[in-house]
N, C-alpha and C positions, 0 to 999 in steps of 0.2 A: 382372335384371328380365325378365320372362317375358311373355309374351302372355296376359291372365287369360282365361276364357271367360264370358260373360254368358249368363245364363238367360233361356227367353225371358219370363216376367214380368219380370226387371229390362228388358230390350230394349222391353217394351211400357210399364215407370210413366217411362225415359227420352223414348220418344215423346210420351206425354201429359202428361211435363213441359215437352216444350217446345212443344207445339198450344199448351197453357194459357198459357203464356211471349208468343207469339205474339198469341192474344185479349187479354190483358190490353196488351200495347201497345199496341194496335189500340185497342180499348175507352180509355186513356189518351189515344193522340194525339185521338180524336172528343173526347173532355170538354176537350182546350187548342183545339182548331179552332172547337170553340163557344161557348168563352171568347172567343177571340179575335175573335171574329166580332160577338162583342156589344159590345166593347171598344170597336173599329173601326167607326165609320159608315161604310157603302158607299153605290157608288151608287143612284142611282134607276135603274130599269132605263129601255134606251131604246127609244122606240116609233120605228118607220119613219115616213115621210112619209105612206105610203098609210094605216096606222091611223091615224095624228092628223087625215089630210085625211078617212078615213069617220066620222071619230067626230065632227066639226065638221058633214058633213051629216046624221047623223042625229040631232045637235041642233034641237029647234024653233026655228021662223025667230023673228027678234027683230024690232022694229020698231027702222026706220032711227034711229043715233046711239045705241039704247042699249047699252049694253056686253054683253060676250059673255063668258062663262067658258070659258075654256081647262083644259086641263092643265095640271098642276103649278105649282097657282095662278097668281092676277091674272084680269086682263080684259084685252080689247080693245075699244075703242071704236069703231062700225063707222059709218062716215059714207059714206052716198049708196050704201053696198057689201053686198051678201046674204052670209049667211053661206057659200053655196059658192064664190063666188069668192074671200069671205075666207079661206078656209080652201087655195085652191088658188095664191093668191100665198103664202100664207106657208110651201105644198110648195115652189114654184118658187126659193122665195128660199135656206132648206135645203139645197135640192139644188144653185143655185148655187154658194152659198156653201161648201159640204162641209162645214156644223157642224150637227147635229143639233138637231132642231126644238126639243127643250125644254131645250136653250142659248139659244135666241134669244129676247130680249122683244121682243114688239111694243105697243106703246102704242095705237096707234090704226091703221084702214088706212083710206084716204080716194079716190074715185074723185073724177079729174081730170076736171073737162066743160071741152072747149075749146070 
């Protein structure tokens, strides 16, 4: 068995057999990532404290006690408290806490008059 020589048209339909080779994996693995992808619920993307806290002030102001629509559904019910401080205890709490804001339910936020 000898060393054969390849021509170069065979040298160039071996190349463009395997580019081709090559896209269609490619082109395969995207069609199972987008399967899979649909398959699979993910998450919700997560917003920092500072977006959730500007997007709480440039909500229009509520009248005291009535409920306030947040992100990623529900209410909060806001008693004796504006919405910008409501919005900057529930940064404060986030941040202490190290769970991300639309982990946390709040129900209601209520200012203490002593």
């Amino acid at each position: 068995m000898g060393i054969t020589e390849v021509t170069t048209m065979e040298a160039l339909l071996i190349a463009l057999s395997g580019i081709l080779t090559v896209f269609a994996m490619l082109g395969i693995l995207s069609i199972v990532i987008m399967a899979i992808s649909k398959l699979i619920p993910g998450e919700k993307p997560v917003k920092s404290e500072a977006a959730a806290a500007s997007a709480e002030e440039a909500a229009p102001a509520s009248e005291e006690g009535a409920p306030l629509d947040v992100p990623y559904g529900g209410t909060i019910k806001l008693l004796d408290v504006d919405e910008k401080t409501a919005a900057s205890v529930m940064a404060i709490v986030s941040h202490e806490t190290q769970i991300p804001l639309d982990q946390l339910v709040f129900k209601s936020i209520k200012a203490l008059n002593e």
